[in-house]
MARTOR-315431 format. One record per residue (C-alpha): x, y, z; residue in one letter; residue number from 0. Coordinates in nm, 4 decimals. Example, Ala and Ser with C-alpha at 12.3 -4.5 7.8 and 13.67 -1.06 7.14 Angstrom:
+----------+----------+----------+---+-----+
!        X !        Y !        Z ! r !   k !
+----------+----------+----------+---+-----+
!   1.2300 !  -0.4500 !   0.7800 ! A !   0 !
!   1.3670 !  -0.1060 !   0.7140 ! S !   1 !
+----------+----------+----------+---+-----+
END
This chain:
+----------+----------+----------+---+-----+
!        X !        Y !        Z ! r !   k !
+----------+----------+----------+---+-----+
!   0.0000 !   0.0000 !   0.0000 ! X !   0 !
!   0.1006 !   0.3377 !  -0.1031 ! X !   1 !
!   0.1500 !   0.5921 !   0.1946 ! X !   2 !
!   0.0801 !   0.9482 !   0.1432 ! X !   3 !
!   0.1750 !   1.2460 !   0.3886 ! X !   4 !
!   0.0307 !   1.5429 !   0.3421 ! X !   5 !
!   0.2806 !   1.7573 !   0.5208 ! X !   6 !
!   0.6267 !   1.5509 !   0.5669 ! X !   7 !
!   0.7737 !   1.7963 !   0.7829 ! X !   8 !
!   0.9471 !   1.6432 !   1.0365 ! X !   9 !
!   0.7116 !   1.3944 !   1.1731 ! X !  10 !
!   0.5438 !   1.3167 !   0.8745 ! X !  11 !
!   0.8626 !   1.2838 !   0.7011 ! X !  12 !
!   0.9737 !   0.9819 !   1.0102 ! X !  13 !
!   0.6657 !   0.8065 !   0.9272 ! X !  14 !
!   0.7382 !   0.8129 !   0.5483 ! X !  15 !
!   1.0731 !   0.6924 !   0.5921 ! X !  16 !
!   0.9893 !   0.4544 !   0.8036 ! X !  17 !
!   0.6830 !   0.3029 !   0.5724 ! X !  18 !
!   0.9796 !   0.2978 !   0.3353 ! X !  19 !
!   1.2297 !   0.1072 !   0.5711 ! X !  20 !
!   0.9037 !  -0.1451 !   0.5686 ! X !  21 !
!   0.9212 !  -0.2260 !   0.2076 ! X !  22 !
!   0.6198 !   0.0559 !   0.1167 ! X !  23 !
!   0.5827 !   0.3305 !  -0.1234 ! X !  24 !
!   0.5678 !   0.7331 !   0.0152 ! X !  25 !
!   0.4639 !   1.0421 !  -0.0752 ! X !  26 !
!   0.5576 !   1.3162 !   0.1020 ! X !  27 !
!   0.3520 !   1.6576 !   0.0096 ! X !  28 !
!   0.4958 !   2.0048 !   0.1342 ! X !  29 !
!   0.4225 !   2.3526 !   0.1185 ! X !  30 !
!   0.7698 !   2.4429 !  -0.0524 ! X !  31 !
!   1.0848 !   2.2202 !  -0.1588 ! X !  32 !
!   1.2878 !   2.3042 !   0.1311 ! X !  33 !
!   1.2726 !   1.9032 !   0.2817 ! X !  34 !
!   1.3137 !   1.7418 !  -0.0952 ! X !  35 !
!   1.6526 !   1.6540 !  -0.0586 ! X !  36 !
!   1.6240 !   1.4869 !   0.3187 ! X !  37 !
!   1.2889 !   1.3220 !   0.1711 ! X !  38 !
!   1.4723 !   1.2000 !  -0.1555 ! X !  39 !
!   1.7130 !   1.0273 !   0.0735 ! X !  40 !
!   1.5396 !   0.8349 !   0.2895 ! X !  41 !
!   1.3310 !   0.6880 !  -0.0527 ! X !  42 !
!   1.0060 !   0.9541 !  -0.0359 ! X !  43 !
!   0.9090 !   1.0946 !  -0.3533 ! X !  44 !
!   0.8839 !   1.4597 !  -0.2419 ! X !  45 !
!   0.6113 !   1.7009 !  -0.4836 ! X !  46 !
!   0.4550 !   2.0069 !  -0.3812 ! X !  47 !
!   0.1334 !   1.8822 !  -0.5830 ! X !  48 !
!  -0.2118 !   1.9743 !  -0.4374 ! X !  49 !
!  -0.3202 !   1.6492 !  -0.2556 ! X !  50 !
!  -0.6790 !   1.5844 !  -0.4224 ! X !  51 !
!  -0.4612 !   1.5458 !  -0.6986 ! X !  52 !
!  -0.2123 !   1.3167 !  -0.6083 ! X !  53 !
!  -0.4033 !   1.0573 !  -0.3424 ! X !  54 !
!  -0.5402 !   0.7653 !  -0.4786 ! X !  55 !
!  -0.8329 !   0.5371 !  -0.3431 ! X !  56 !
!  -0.5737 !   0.2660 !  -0.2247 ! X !  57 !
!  -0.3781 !   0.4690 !  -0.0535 ! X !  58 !
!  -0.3434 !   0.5707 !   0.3348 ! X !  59 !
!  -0.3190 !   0.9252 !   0.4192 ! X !  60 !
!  -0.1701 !   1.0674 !   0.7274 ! X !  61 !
!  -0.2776 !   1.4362 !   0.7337 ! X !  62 !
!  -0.0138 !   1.5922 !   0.9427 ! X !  63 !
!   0.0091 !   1.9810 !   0.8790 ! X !  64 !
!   0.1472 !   2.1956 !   1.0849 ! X !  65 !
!  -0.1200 !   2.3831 !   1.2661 ! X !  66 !
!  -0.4991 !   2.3597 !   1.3274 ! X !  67 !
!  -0.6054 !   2.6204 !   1.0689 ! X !  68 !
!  -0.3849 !   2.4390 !   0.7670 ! X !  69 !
!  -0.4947 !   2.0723 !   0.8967 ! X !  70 !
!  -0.8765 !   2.1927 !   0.8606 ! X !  71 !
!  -0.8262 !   2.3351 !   0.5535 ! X !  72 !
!  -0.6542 !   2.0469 !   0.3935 ! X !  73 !
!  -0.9522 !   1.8285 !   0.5508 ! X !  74 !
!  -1.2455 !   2.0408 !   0.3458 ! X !  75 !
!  -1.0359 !   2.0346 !   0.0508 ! X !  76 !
!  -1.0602 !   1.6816 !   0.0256 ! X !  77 !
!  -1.4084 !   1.5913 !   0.1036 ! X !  78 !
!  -1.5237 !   1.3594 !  -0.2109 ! X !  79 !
!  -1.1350 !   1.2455 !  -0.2098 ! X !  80 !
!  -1.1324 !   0.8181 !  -0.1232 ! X !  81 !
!  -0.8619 !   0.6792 !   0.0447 ! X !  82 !
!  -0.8354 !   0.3380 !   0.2571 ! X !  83 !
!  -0.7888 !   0.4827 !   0.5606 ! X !  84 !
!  -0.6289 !   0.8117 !   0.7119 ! X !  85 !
!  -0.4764 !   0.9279 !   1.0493 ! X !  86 !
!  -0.4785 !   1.3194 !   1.1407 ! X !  87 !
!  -0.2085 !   1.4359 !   1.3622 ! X !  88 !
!  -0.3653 !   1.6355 !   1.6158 ! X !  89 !
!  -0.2817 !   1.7891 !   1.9887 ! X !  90 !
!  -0.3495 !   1.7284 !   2.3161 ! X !  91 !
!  -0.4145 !   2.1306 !   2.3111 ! X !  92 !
!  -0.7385 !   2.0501 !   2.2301 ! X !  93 !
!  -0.8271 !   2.0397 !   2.5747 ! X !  94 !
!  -0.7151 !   2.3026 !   2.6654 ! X !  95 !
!  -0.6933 !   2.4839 !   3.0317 ! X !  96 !
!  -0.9489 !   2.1716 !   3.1254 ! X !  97 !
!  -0.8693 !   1.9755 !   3.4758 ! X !  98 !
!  -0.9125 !   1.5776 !   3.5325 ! X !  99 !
!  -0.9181 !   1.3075 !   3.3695 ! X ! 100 !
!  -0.8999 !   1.4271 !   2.9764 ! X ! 101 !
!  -0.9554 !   1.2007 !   2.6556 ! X ! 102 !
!  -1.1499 !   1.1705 !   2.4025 ! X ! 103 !
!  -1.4946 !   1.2127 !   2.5560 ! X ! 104 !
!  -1.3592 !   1.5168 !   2.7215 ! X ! 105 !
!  -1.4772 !   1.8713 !   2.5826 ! X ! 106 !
!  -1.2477 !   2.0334 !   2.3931 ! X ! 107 !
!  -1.1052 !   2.3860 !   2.6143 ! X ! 108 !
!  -1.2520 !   2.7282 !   2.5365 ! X ! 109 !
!  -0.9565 !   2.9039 !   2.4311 ! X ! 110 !
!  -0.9037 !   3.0052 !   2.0468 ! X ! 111 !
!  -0.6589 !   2.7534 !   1.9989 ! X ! 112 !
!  -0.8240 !   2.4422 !   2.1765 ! X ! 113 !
!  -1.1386 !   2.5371 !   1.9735 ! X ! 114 !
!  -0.9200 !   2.5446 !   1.6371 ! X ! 115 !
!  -0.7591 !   2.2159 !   1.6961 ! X ! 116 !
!  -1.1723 !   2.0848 !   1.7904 ! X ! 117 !
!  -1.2597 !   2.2355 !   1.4165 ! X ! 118 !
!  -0.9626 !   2.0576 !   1.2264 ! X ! 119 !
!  -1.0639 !   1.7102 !   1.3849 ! X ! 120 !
!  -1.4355 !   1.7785 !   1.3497 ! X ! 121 !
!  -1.2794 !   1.8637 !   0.9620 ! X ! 122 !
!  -1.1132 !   1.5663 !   0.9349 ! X ! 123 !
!  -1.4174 !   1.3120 !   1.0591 ! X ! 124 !
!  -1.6303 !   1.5066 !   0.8267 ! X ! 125 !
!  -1.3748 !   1.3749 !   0.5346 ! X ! 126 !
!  -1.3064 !   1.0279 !   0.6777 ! X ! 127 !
!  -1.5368 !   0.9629 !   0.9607 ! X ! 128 !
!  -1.3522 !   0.6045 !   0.9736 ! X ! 129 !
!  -1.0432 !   0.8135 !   1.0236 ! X ! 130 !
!  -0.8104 !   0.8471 !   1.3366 ! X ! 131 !
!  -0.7329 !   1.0840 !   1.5419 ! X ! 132 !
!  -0.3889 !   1.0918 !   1.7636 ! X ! 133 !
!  -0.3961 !   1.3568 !   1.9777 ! X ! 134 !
!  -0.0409 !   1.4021 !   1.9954 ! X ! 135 !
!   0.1358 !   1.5771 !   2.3610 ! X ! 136 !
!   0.4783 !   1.7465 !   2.3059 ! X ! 137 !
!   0.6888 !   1.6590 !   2.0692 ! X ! 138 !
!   1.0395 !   1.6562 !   2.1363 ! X ! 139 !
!   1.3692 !   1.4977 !   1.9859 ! X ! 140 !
!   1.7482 !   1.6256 !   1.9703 ! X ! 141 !
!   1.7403 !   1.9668 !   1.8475 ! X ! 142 !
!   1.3409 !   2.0063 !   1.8846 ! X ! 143 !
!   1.1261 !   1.9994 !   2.2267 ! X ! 144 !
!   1.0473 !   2.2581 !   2.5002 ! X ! 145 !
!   1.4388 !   2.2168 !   2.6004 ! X ! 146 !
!   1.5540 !   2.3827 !   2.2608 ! X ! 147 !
!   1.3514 !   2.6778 !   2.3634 ! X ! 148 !
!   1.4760 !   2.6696 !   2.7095 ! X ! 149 !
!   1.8520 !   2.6350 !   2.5839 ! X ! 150 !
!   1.8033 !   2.9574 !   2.3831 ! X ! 151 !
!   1.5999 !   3.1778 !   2.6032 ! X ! 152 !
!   1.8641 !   3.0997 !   2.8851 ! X ! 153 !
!   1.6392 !   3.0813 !   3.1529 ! X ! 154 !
!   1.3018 !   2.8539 !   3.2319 ! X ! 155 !
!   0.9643 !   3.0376 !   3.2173 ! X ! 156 !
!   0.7177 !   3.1775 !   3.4535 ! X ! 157 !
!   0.4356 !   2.9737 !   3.5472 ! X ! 158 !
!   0.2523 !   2.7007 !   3.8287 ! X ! 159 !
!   0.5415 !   2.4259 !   3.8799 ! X ! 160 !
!   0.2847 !   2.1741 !   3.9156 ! X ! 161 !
!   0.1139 !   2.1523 !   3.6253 ! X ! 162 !
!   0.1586 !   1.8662 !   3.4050 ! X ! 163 !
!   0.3708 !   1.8518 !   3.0508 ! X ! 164 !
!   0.2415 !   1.6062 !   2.8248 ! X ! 165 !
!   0.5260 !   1.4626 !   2.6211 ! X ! 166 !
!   0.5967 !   1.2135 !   2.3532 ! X ! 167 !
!   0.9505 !   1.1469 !   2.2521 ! X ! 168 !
!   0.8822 !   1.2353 !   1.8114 ! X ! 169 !
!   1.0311 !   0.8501 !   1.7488 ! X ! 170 !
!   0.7164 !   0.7045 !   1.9818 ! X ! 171 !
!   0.4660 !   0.9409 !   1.7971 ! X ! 172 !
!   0.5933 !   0.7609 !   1.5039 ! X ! 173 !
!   0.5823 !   0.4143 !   1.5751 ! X ! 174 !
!   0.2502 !   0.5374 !   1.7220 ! X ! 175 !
!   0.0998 !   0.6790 !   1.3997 ! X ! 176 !
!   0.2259 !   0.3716 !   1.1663 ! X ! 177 !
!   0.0645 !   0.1636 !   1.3915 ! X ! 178 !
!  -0.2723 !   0.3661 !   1.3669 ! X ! 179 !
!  -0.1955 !   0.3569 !   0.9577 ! X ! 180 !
!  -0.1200 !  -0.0141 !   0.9678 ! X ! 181 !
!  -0.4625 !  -0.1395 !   1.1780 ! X ! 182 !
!  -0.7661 !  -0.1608 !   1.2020 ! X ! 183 !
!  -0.8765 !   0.1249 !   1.4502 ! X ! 184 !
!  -1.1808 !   0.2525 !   1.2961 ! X ! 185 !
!  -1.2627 !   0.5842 !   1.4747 ! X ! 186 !
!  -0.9770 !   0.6018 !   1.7278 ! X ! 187 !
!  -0.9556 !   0.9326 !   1.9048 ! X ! 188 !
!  -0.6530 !   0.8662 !   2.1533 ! X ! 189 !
!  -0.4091 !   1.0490 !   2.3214 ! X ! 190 !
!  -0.0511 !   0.9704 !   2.2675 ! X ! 191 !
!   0.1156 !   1.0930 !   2.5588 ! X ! 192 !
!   0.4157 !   0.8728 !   2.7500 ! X ! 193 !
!   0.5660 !   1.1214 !   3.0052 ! X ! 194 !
!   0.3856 !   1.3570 !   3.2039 ! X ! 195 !
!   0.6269 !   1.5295 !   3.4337 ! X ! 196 !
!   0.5408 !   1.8097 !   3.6218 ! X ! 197 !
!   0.7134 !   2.1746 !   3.5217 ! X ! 198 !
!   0.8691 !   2.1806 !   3.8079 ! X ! 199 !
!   0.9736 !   1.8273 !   3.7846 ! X ! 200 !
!   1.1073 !   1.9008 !   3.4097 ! X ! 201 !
!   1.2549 !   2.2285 !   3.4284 ! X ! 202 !
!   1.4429 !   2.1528 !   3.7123 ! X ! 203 !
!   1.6514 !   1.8859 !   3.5768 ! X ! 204 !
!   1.6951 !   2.0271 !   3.2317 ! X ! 205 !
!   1.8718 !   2.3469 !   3.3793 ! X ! 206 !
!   2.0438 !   2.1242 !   3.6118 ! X ! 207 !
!   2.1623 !   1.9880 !   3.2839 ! X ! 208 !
!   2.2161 !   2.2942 !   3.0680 ! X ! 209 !
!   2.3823 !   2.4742 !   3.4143 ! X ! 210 !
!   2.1586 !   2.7407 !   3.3867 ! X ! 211 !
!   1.9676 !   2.8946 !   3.6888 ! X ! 212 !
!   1.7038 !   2.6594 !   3.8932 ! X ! 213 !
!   1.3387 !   2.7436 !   3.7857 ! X ! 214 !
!   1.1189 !   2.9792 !   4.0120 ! X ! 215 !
!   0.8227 !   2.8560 !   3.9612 ! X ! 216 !
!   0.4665 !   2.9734 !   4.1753 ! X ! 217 !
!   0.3155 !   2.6910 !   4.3586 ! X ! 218 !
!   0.0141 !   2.4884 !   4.2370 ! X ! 219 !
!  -0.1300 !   2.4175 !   3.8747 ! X ! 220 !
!  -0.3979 !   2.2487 !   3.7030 ! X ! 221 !
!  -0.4559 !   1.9185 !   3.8330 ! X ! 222 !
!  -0.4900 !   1.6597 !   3.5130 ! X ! 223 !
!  -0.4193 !   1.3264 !   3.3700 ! X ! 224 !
!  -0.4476 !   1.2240 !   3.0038 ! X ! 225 !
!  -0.6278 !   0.9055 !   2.9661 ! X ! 226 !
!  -0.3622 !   0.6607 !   2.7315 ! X ! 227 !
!  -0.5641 !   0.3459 !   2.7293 ! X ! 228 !
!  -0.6047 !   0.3087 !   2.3754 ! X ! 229 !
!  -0.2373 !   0.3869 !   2.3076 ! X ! 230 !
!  -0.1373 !   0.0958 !   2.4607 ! X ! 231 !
!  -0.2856 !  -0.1192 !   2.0894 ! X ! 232 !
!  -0.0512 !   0.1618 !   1.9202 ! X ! 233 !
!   0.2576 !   0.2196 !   2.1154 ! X ! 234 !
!   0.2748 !  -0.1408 !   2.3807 ! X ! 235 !
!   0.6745 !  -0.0714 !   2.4055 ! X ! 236 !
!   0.7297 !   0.3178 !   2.4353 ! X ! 237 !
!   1.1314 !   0.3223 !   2.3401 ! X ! 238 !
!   1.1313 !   0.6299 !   2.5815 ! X ! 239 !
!   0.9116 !   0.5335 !   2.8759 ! X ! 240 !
!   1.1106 !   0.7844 !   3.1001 ! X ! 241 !
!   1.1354 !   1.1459 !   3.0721 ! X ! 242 !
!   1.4373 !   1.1655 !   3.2563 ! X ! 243 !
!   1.6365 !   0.9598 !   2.9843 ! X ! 244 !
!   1.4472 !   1.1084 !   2.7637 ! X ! 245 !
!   1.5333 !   1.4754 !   2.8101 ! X ! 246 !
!   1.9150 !   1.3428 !   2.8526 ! X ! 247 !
!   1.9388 !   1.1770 !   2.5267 ! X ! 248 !
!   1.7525 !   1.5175 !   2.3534 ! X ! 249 !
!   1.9926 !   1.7383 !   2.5433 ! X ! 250 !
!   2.2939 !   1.5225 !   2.4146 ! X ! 251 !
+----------+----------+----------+---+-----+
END
């Protein structure tokens, strides 16, 4: 089966070189040619091609665009486009400021952006209502992740030390998503979140790291959990179970 990503930026482009590593066929659709030549040599055939055009009714998309507003967009653009089955990469920000227990038959938050990531997925079930939905929680790898912004800015940011991260180490949110493309999860709305340190928790060890100055955080935060039962069909064997060798390995 033919894989096509409609924006192989640097998650979509794992997946597609990892389909490929599985003896598949990829597509990887961007916005501009910037990623050709990384997507060329890991055996994806880049184009910048409009995808109505390009997907074909064997196929499996994974619709992972860079924000809300360009994933919903995509999403209406191909309503009366077939495809075998599809996977949208969407956020755990869909929830929001929201306390307890959150998953999918949680309400999405009120803010502008939780209510824009809502619209893309309500998009995207609208196009494929057999499709699934990953809501994915921080991404972070070597050279990408909350500590790359913390590494820059010199200094950890203001805020309630308790409240919870959710993370995903970007190789899990792959293995995660091929899974979902692979399967037969008709429907799936599931969180893929493996860590879940506090800020306090975090921050703390990744200045400890980068020997900058320990955070100063205000007590308290939003008491929440994300509920990761239905990852466990998609990701059984998290390679990075542990956000403490996690953040190591990304800090190098």
């Amino acid at each position: 089966m033919r894989l096509v990503v409609v924006g192989a930026g640097d998650v979509g482009g794992a997946v597609a070189a990892r389909w490929i590593e599985g003896g598949g066929e990829a597509v990887g659709l961007t916005r501009t040619e910037f990623r050709h030549e990384d997507l060329r040599a890991a055996g994806v055939s880049p184009s910048t091609a409009e995808p109505a055009s390009v997907i074909r009714p064997d196929d499996a998309v994974l619709l992972s665009i860079s924000g809300s507003a360009g994933q919903r967009a995509a999403a209406e653009v191909l309503r009366g486009v077939s495809c075998t089955r599809a996977v949208l990469t969407s956020s755990t920000g869909v929830y929001g400021a929201r306390e307890g227990r959150l998953g999918a038959d949680s309400p999405a938050g009120h803010s502008d952006r939780a209510q824009g990531v809502l619209a893309a997925e309500q998009a995207f079930q609208a196009w494929k209502p057999e499709g699934v939905v990953l809501r994915l929680g921080g991404l972070y790898r070597r050279g990408r992740g909350p500590q790359e912004a913390l590494r820059k800015r010199g200094h950890a940011p203001s805020g309630p030390a308790d409240r919870v991260l959710p993370l995903v180490h970007r190789d899990d949110a792959a293995t995660a998503i091929l899974a979902a493309l692979g399967g037969d999860h008709d429907g799936l709305v599931a969180n893929v979140v493996v860590q879940t340190p506090t800020r306090g928790a975090w921050y703390a060890l990744a200045c400890e790291i980068l020997d900058l100055p320990a955070p100063d955080f205000t007590p308290g935060g939003a008491q929440r959990t994300f509920d990761v039962d239905a990852l466990g069909a998609l990701l059984p064997q998290p390679r990075w179970p542990d956000w403490r060798e996690g953040l190591r390995e990304a800090l190098g």
